[in-house]
N, C-alpha and C positions, 0 to 999 in steps of 0.2 A: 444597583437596584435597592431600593429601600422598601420598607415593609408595607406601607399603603399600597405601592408599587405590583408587589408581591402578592399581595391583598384581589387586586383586581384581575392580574393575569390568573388567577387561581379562580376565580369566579367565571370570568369568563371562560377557561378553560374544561370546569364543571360543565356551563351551560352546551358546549360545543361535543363534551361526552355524553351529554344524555340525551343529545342526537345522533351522535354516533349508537350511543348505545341501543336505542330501538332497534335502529337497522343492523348491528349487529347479530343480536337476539333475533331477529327477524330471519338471516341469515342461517343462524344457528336451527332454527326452527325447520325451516327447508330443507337442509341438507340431513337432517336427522331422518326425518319424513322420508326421503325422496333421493337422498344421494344426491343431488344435485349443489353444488356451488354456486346458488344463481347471482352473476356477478353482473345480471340489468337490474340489481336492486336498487341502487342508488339511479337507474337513469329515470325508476318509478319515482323516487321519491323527486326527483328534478320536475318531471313531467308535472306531477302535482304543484309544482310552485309554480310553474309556467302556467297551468290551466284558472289556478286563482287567479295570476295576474290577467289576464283573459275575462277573465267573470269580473273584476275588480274594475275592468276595463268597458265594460258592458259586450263584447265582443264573443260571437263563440268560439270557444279553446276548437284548437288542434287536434286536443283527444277526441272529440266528437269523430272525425275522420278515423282515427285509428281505432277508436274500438268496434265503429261498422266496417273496418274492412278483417280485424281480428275476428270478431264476431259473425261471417262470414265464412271465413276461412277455415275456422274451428267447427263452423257447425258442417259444411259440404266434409271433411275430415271424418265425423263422426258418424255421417249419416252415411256413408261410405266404408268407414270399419265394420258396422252395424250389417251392413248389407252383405261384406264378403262372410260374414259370419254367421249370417240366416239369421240378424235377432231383430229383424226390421219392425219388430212390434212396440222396440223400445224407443223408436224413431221419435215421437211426440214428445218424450221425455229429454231427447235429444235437441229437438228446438227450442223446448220450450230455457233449456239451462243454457245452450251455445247463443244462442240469435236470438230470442224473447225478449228476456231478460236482459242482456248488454244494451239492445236497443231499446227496450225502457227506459232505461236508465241516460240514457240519450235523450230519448221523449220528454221526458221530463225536466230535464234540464235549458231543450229546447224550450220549453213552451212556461218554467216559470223564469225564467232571463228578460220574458217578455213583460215581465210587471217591475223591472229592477232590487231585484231580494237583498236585504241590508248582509252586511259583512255576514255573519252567522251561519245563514241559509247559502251564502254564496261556498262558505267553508263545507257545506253538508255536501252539496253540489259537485265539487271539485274531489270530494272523496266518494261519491259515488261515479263519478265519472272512471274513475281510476283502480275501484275495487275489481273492473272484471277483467284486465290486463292482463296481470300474471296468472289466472285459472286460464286462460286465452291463449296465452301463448305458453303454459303447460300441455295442453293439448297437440297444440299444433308441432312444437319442438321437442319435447320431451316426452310424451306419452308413448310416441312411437319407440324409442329409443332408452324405453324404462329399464329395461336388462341388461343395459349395458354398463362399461366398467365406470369406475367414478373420473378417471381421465378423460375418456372419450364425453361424456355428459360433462365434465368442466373445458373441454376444448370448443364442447357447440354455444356454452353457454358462453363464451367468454365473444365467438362468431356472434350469437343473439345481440350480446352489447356493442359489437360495433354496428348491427343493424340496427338495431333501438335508435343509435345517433344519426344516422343518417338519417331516419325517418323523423327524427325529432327536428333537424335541421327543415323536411320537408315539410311538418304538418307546423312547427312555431317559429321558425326562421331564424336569423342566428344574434338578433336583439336578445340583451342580457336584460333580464324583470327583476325588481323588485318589491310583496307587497306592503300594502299597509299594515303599519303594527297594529299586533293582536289587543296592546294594552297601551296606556299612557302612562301608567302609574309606578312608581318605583319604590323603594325602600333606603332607609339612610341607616347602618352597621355600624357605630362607630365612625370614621372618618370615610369610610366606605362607600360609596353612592352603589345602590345594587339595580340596574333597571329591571322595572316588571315583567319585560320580555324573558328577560334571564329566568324569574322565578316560573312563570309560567311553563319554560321550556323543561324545566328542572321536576314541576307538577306533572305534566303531563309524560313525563318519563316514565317517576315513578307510578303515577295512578296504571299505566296500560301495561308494566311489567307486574305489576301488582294482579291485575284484572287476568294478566296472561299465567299465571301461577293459581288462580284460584278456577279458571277456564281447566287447567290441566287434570287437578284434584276434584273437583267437584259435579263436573259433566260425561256426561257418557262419552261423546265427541273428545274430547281431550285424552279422555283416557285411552280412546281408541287408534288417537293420533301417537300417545305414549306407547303404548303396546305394537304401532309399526315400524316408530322408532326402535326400538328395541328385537323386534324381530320380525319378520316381513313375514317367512313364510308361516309362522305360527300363528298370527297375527291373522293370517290366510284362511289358515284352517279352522281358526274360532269364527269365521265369520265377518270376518273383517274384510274388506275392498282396500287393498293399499290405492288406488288408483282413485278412488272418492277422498281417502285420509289424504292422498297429496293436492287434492282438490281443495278440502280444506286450509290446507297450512298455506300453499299459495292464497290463497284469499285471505287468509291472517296476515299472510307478507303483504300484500297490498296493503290492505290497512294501516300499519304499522312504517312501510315506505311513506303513504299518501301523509300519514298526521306528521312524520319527520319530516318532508318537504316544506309543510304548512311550519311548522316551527318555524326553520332556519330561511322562510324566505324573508321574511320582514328585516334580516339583519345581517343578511348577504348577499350579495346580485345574481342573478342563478342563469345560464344559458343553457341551452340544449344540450351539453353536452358536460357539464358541473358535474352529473353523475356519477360519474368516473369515481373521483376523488372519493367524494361520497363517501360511496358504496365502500372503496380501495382502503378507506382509512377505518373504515367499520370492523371489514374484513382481517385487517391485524388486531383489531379488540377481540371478534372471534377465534383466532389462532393462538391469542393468549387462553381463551378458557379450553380450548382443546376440540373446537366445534363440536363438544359437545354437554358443554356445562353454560345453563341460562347467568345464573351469577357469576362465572367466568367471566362469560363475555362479556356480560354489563359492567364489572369491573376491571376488564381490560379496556373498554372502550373509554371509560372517563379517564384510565390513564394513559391513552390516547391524545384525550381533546386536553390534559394538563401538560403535557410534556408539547405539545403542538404549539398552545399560547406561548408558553415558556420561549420555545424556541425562535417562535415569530419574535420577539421583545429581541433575543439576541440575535439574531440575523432571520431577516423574512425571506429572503431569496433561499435559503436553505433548508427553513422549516419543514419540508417533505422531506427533503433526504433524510433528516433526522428522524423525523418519526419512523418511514419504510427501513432506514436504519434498524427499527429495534427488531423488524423481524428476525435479523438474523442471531442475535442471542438466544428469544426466544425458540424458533427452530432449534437451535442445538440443542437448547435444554430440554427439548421435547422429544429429541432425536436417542437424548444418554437417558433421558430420564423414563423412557416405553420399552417393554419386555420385546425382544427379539428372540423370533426363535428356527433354529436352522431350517431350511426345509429339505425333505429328505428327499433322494436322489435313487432313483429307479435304476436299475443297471440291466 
């Protein structure tokens, strides 16, 4: 290996962490909120590459179908909690955020697809199509089952992602898409060739962890989403709705899923069911910062996507085992390095 060599697998392995890294962070963000491990992170961020190539295609995406039947689904759920609870008054508020809204957002996608919208507005599209997913199936999988332990909510969630694929199978079929680059333009480093794509993926990393750090400090909403991380039932007592705060943070995960998807499809082939990995490889970026350190994670994820390229160069049939390899150092050190403490025993 020589150092131009060395040069580039390090570049591009940067560009691959600070996709990973979003969704890590994204990750990290959810479970803080909500206890939840949501491990259909990564099949959101697929769905989104799939639905631009769709709109890219003049065609309309698959999500169309799924978030009128999610959008459905969530809302007969709520207007149904609502009732057993005599709070039927809040019903209208209830459509208007479950079924309204998702199918607006439908509407409109529907109806500008029909004048062929340039790249730009087709990316605006493809992320609104995708933000009301995970607030969608919060409701539907995870609301009901808020109390419960953080096992039983990562054994449904881990069930949600093999449902996510099969439905993903049924609404975009099992054709692998890839779209058009974001950028044409590159940069020359010394002997370096850096594509634009790289730098862009690498901007928009940082701009939206950036944006998601001054969201937490400076907004009422972040702080209030900080204060349930931190403690639910006080959290409670001030006034606070853990059940809206994880409304929000899932909609921050969409978000943050949908612009990762948009990244990395121009420079990977992405099927229905890519997510996986995704999500999987993000996941050990999170486990390094502890789920529950934003800078953690982000800097576990790029050394994630640098140790990955690396290893592709040395054997590509391997490269995964290598990387899911690192969890287990990781874990132990995590295992020796956290206070334990006896529990006491009733007689």
């Amino acid at each position: 290996m020589t150092a131009d060599i060395a040069a580039i697998l390090a570049i591009d392995g940067i560009a691959t962490g600070a996709v990973y890294a979003l969704v890590a962070i994204g990750t990290v963000l959810i479970f803080t909120v909500t206890r939840v491990i949501f491990i259909p992170f990564g099949d959101i961020a697929a769905f989104t590459a799939l639905t631009l190539a769709a709109l890219d295609a003049r065609q309309l995406p698959g999500t169309v179908g799924l978030v009128v039947v999610l959008a459905c689904m969530a809302c007969v759920m709520e207007l149904a909690s609502l009732a057993r609870a005599g709070e039927l008054r809040a019903a209208p508020k209830a459509v208007l955020g479950y079924l309204v809204l998702p199918l607006l957002a439908v509407g409109i996608v529907w109806l500008v697809m029909r004048i062929s919208p340039p790249m730009p507005i087709r990316i605006v599209l493809a992320l609104l199509l995708i933000l009301p997913i995970a607030p969608l199936l919060d409701r539907i999988v995870f609301r009901p089952i808020a109390d419960a332990s953080v096992l039983l909510l990562l054994t449904v969630s881990v069930a949600l992602h093999f449902a996510l694929v099969g439905l993903g199978l049924l609404f975009f079929g099992p054709e692998g898409v890839r779209t058009e680059p974001l950028t044409s333009l590159a940069l020359d480093i010394g002997d370096v060739h850096v594509p634009g794509q790289t730098v862009l993926i690498l901007t928009a990393a940082l701009v939206f962890s950036g944006l998601l750090f001054l969201f937490f400090d400076f907004t009422l909403l972040g702080k209030a989403l900080r204060a349930t991380a931190l403690n639910r039932t006080g959290a409670r007592l001030m006034g606070i709705r853990p059940a809206r705060a994880g409304t929000i943070a899932y909609l921050l995960g969409s978000l943050m899923a949908g612009v990762s998807g948009i990244l990395i499809a121009p420079v990977n082939t992405i099927f229905y069911d890519s997510g996986f990995l995704l999500g999987l490889k993000a996941f050990v970026g999170a486990i390094i910062g502890g789920m529950i350190s934003y800078p953690g994670a982000a800097l576990g994820a790029f050394g994630v996507g640098i140790l990955e390229s690396f290893a592709s160069f040395q054997s590509s049939t391997l490269k995964d085992v290598i990387v899911f390899s690192l969890l287990i150092p990781v874990l132990l050190w995590r295992s020796l390095a956290s206070q334990h403490s006896e529990e006491e025993v009733e007689e």
